[in-house]
C-alpha positions in Angstrom: 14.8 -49.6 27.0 16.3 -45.8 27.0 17.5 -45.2 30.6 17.6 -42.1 32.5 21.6 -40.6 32.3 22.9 -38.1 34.9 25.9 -35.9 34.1 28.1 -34.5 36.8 29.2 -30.7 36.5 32.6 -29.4 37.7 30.4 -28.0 40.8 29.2 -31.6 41.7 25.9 -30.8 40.7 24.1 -33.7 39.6 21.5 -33.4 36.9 19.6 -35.2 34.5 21.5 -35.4 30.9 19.5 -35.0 27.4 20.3 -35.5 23.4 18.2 -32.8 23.2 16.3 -30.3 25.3 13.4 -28.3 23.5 12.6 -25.0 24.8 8.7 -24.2 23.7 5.8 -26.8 22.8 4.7 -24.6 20.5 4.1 -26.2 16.5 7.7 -25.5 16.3 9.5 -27.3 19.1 6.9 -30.1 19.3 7.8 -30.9 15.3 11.1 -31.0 17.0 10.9 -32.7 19.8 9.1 -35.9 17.5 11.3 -35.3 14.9 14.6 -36.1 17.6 12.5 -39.3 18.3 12.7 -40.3 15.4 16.7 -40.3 15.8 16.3 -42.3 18.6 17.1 -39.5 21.0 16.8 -38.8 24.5 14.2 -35.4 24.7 13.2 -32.9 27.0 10.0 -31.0 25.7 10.1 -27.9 28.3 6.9 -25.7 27.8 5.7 -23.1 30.7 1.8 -22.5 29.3 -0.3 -24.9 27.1 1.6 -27.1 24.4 0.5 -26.4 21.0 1.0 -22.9 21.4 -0.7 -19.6 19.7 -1.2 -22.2 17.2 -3.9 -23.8 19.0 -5.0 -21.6 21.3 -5.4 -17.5 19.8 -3.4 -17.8 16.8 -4.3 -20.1 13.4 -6.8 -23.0 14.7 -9.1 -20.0 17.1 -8.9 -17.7 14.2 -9.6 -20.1 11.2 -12.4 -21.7 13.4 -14.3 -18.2 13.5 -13.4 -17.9 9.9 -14.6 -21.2 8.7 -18.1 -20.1 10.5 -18.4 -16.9 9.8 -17.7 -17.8 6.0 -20.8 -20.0 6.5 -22.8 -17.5 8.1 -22.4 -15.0 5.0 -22.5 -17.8 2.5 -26.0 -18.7 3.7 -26.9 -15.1 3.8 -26.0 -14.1 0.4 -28.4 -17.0 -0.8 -31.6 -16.6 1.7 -31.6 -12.6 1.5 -31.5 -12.8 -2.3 -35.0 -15.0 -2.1 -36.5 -12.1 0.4 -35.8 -14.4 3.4 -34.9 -13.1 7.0 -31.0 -13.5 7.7 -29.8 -16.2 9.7 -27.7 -15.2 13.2 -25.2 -17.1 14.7 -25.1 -16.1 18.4 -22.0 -15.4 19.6 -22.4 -17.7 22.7 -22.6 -20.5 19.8 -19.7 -19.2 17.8 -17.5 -19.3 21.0 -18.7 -23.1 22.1 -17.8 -24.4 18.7 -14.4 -22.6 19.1 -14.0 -24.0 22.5 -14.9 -27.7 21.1 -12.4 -27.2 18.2 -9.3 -26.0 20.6 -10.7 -28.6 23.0 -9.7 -31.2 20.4 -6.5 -30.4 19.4 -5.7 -30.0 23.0 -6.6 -33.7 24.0 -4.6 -35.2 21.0 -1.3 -32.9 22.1 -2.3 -34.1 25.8 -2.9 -37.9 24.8 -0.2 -38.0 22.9 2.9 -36.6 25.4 1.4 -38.7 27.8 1.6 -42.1 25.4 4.7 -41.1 24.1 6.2 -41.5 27.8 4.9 -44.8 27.7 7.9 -47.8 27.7 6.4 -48.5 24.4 8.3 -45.9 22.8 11.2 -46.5 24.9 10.9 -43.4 27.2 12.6 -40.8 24.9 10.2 -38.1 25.7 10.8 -36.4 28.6 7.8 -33.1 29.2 8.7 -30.9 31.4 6.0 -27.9 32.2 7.7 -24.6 33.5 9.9 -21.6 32.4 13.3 -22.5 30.7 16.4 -20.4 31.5 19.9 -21.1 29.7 22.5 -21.2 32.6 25.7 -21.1 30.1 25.8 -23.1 27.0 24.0 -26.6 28.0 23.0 -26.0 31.4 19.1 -25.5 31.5 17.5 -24.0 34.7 13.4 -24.9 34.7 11.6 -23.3 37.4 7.6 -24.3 38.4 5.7 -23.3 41.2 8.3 -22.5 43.3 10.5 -25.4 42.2 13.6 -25.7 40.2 15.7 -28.0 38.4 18.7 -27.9 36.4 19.1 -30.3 33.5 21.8 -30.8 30.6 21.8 -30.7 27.0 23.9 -31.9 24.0 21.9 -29.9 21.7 19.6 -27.2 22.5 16.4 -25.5 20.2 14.5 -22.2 21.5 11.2 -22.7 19.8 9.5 -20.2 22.4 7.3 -18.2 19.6 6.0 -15.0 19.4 3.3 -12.7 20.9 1.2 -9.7 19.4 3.3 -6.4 19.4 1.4 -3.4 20.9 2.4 0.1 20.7 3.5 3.0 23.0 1.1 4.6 25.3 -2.1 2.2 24.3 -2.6 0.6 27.3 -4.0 -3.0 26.1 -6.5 -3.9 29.1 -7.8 -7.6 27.2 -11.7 -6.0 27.3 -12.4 -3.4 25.5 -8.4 -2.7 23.8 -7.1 -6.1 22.8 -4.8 -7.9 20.4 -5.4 -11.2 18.9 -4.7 -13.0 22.0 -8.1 -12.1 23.6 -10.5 -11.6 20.5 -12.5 -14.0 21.5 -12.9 -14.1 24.9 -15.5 -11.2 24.4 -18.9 -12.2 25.7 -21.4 -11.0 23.0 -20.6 -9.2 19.2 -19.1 -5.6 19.2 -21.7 -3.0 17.5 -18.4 -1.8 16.6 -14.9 -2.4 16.4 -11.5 -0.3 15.0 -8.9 -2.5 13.9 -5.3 -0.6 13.7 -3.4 -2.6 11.0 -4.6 -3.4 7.6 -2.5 -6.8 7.1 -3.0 -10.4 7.6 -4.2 -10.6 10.9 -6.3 -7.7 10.8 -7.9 -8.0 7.7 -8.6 -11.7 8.5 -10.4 -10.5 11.5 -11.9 -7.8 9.8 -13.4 -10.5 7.6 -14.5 -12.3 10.5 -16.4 -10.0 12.1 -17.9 -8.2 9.3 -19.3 -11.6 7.5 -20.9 -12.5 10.9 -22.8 -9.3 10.0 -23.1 -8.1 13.9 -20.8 -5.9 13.9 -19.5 -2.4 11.6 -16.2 -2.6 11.5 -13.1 0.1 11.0 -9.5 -0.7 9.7 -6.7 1.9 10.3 -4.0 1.6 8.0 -1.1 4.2 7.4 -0.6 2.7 4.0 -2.4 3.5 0.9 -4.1 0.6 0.6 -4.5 -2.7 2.6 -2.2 -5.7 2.1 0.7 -4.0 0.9 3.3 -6.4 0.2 0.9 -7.6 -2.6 0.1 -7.1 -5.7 -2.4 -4.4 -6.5 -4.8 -6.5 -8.0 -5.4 -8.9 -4.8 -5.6 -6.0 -2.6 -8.4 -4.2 -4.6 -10.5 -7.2 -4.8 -10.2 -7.9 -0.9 -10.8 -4.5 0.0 -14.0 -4.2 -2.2 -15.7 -7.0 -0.5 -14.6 -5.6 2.6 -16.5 -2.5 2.1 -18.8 -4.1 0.6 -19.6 -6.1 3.9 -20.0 -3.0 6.3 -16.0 -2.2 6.6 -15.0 1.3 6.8 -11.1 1.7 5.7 -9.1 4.5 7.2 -6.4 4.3 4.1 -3.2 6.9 4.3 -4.0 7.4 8.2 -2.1 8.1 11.2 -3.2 7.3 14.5 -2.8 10.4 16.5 -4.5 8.6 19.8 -6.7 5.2 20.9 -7.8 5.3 24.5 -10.2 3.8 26.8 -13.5 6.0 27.7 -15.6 4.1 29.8 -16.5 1.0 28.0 -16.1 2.4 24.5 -12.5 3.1 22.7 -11.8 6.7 21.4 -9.4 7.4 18.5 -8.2 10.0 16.3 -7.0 10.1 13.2 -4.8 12.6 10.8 -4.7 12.7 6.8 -1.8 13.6 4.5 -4.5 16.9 3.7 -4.4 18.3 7.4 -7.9 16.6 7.6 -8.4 14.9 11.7 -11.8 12.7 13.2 -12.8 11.7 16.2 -14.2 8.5 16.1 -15.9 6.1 19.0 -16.4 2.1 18.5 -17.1 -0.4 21.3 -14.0 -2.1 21.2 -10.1 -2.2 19.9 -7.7 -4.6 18.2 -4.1 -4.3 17.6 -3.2 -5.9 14.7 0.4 -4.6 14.5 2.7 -7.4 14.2 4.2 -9.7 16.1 7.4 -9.8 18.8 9.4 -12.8 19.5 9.5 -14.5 23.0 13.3 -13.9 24.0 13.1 -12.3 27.3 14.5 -13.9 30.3 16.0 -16.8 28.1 19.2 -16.1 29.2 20.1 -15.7 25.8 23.0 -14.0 27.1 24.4 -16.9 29.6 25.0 -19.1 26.7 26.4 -16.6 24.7 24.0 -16.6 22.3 23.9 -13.5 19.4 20.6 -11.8 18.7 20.1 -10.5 15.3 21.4 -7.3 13.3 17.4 -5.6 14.0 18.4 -6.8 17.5 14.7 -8.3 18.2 15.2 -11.9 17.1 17.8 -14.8 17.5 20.1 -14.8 14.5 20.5 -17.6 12.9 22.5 -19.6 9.8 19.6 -21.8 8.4 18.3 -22.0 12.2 21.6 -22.4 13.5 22.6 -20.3 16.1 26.1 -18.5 16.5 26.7 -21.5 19.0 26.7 -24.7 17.1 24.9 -26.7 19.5 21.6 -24.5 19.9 19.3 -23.7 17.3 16.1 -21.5 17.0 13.0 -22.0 15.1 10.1 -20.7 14.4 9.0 -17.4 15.7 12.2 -16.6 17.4 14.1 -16.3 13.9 12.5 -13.6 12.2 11.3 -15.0 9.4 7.8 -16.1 8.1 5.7 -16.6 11.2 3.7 -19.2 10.2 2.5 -22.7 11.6 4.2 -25.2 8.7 7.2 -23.2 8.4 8.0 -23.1 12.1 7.2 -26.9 11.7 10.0 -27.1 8.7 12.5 -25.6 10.6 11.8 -27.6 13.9 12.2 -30.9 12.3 15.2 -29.5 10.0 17.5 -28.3 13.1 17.0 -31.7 14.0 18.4 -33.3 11.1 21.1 -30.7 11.5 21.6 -32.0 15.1 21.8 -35.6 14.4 23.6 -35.8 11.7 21.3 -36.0 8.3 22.8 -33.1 6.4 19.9 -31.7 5.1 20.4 -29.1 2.2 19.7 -25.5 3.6 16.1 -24.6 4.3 14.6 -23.0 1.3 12.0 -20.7 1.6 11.1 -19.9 -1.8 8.4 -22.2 -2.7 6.4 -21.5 0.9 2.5 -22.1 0.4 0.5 -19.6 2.4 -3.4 -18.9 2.9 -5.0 -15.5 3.3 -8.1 -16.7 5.4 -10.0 -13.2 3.6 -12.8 -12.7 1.4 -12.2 -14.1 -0.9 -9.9 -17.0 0.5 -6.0 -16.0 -0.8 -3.4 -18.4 -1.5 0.0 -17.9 -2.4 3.5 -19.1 -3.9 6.7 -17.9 -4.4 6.9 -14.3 -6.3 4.2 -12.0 -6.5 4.6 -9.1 -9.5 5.8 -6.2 -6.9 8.8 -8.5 -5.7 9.3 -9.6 -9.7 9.8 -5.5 -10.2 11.4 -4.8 -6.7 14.4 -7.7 -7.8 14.4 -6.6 -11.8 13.4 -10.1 -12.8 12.0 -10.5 -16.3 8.6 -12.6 -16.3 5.7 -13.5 -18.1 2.7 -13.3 -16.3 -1.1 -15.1 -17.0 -4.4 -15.0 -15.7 -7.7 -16.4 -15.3 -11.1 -15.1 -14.0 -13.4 -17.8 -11.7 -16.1 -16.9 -13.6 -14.4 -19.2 -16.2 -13.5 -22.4 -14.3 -17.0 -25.1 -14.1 -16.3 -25.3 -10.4 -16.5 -21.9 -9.7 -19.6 -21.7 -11.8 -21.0 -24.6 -10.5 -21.1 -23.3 -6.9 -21.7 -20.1 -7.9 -18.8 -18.7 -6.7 -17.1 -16.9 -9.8 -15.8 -14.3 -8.2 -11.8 -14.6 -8.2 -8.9 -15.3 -10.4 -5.3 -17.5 -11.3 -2.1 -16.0 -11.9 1.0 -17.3 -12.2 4.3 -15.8 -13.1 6.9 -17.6 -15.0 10.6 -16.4 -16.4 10.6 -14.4 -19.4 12.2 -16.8 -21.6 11.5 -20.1 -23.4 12.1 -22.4 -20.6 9.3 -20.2 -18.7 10.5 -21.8 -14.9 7.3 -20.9 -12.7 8.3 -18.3 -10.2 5.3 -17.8 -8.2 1.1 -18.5 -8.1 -1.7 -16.3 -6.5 -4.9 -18.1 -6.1 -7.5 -15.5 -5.2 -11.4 -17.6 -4.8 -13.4 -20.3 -3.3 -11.1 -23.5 -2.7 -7.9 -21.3 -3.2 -5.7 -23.1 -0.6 -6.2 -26.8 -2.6 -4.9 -25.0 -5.6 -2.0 -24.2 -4.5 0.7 -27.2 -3.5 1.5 -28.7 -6.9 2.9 -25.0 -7.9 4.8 -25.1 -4.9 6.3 -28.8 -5.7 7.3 -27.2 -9.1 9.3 -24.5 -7.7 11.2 -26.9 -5.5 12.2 -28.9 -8.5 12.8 -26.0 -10.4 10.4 -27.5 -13.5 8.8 -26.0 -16.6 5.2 -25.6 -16.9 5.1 -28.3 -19.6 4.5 -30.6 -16.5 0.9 -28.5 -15.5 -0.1 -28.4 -18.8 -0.1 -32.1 -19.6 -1.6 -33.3 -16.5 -5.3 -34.3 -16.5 -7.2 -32.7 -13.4 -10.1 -34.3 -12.1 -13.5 -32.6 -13.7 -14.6 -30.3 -12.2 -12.4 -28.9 -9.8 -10.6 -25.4 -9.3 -7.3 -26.6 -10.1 -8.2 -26.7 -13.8 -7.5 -22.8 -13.8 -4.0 -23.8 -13.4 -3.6 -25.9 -16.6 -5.7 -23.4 -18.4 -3.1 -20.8 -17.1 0.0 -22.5 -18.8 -1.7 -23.7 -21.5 -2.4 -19.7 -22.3 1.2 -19.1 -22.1 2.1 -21.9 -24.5 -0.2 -21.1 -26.8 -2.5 -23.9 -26.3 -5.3 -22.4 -24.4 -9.4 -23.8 -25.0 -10.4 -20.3 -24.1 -8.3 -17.3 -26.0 -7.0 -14.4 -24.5 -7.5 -12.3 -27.7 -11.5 -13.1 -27.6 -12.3 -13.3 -23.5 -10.2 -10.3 -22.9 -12.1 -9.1 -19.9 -12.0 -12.7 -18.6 -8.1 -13.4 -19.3 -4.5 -11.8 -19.9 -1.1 -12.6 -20.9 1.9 -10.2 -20.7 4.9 -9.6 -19.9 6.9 -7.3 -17.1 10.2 -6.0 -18.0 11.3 -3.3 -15.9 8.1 -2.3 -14.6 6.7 -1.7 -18.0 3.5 -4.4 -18.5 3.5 -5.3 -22.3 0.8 -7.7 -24.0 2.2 -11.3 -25.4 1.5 -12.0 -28.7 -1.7 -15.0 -27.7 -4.1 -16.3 -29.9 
């Protein structure tokens, strides 16, 4: 059985020693602190709030939950209304009891399990400690709860502290009537209205939410041209119709002059490129601007640690620190904020740590979801970056209203694309999945970028029947000329091309 070790500092201070002390019990640090188990290591799991993070509590499971039944709501609605029936209403008091039994949930298994893993069944290599962490020099940890403090010691260190919504100058964010995502849904009853500045993920997933639950009429500010813009044209257009078709009114090309509280209602104005300004009053407010890493009071600088070039994140070599001993991950690196990644890199310092020499992270064959409407889901490249980086591809697609799934849940609305090198090897670069079922679509594109394979692979694998992932062997088989559907008949329905310095040319398909 794993004993308790003590190190002695040259101030005779006597504290408790560590393999490994893990600062946040977020998805990140908790992948970390099992993965050091695994190792057979000695871990502390220091977390001040709730472990399990935003993830469980207002970022991906709170968010998704409302999506999931909001999708329902809608999904139900678009079939009664069509007969001439009366819409169905979720109340609000009902949406927020089944989000308070799903975080419930998750919460008990994160609880159960700390508190099993303590058990001398697994040796007593966790160690959960629950207040704020504060590096003292370069393995010296201070941890400070209700009035209390400690000071443990660590071989190896990983800040895993996450991230929080950004807000911006002089908008005072009060959590009732201004918020951010973190209080979304402690609201008591549905907004009549709602402005949401920020026209990317976040927003326009809650944009989604809120407009499918039908309650509420719903305003996105966005200073771009159009919403999503780090993708391709084509997504973006499709998302924003049925946005607008749901209720949403998009600000596009605006600038936020001013957002303040009025009594219970939220004022804002806007200004155009034309010299044209509005006034506009809704209920309520979300800031959907980003997000800003947890570094503060860290004593970052104690230990010597460097913070990035942009100077608001930890820098990092492939979630190494400057200091070869302390790591970060997740969040707190700058780089995708999202759930599994933050889980990758967790588990991967690790292995850094303890001596498995992983290969470096890489981050090009990344699967991520769009919970919108539709559902988006995504791999590697999109056609913007192929241009942006000069890269030669060949790129095919396929409408839903082609696939016998789609049809046969009447969801036809969507499409495949994948984007491959322009050459005769034709290496996938990247998918976008844009439809019902998008997300289970996605991973076997992402397992062929990691092995750097042809589409050969796709195209002679037999899906089962019928399922959406048969767009994907449709896809390829296009592109090698093999297709059951041709692109030269279905035109409206399919395309092939190519992309050579931002000049799209039709291939030469049957």
């Amino acid at each position: 059985m794993a004993k308790s070790t003590y190190i002695y500092c040259e101030f005779s201070e006597r504290m408790e020693e560590f393999d490994l002390i893990v600062i946040g019990g977020g998805p990140s640090g908790y992948a970390a602190a099992m993965r050091g188990i695994d190792f057979g290591k000695r871990i502390c799991l220091i977390e001040k709030d709730k472990v399990g993070g935003a993830g469980v509590y207002n970022g991906a499971l709170s968010s998704k939950t409302l999506w999931e039944l909001s999708t329902r709501v809608i999904d139900i609605n678009d079939m009664i209304v069509a007969k001439g029936r009366s819409r169905f209403e979720l109340k609000w008091e009902e949406a927020r009891q089944i989000l308070s039994e799903a975080i419930f949930e998750r919460k008990f298994q994160y609880s159960a399990h700390i508190k099993l893993m303590q058990t001398e069944s697994m040796n007593n290599l966790l160690h959960y400690e629950k207040g704020e962490a504060m590096l003292l020099d370069q393995h010296r940890i201070k941890i400070q709860h209700e009035g209390e403090e400690k000071i443990i010691y660590g071989h190896n260190i990983i800040i895993a502290t996450g991230s929080r919504p950004r807000s911006l100058p002089n908008i005072e964010v009060d959590g009732e009537v201004i918020m951010t995502s973190d209080g979304i849904d402690t609201i008591s009853e549905y907004p009549k209205s709602m402005v949401i500045v920020g026209a990317g993920v976040i927003g326009c997933e809650y944009a989604t939410i809120f407009s499918n639950f039908g309650k509420t009429v719903v305003h996105i500010i966005d200073r771009q041209e159009r919403i999503l813009p780090f993708e391709d044209e084509d997504i973006a257009k499709l998302v924003s119709k049925n946005l607008t078709n749901h209720g949403v009114i998009l600000h596009s090309s605006a600038q936020l002059e001013r957002l303040e509280r009025i009594g219970n209602e939220v004022e804002y104005e806007l200004s155009y490129p034309d010299g044209k300004r509005e006034v506009i009053r809704v209920e309520k407010a979300l800031l959907s601007v980003g997000r800003q890493p947890n570094i503060e009071n860290l004593g970052l600088e104690n230990a010597g640690v460097i913070l990035s070039k942009r100077g608001v994140h930890i820098g990092d070599d492939d979630t190494r620190t400057n200091i070869p001993h302390i790591y970060a991950v997740g969040d707190v690196s700058g780089r995708l904020a999202l759930v599994n990644v933050g889980e990758i890199e967790g588990r991967h310092a690790v292995e850094k740590a303890f001596g498995a020499k992983p290969e470096a992270l890489n981050y090009d064959n990344i699967c991520t979801i769009m919970f919108l409407s539709p559902e988006v889901a995504s791999v590697g490249l999109n056609e913007q970056q192929c241009v942006e980086k000069n890269i030669p591809v060949k790129v095919v697609k396929i409408d839903y209203s082609l696939i016998t799934r789609a049809i046969a849940m009447r969801k036809t609305q969507g499409f495949f694309k994948i984007i491959v090198t322009n050459d005769d090897e034709m290496k996938i670069l990247g998918m976008r999945v844009v439809g019902a079922h998008a997300s289970t679509a996605i991973q076997a594109v992402g397992l062929l970028i990691k092995l750097n394979m042809s589409i050969e692979v796709l195209a002679e694998l037999v899906h089962p029947h019928p399922s959406i992932v048969e767009g994907i062997q449709e896809c390829v088989r296009m592109l090698l000329n093999k297709s059951i559907f041709k692109s030269s008949v279905f035109k409206d329905k399919l395309a092939c091309y190519s992309l050579v310095d931002g000049i799209k040319l039709p291939l030469e398909r049957l």
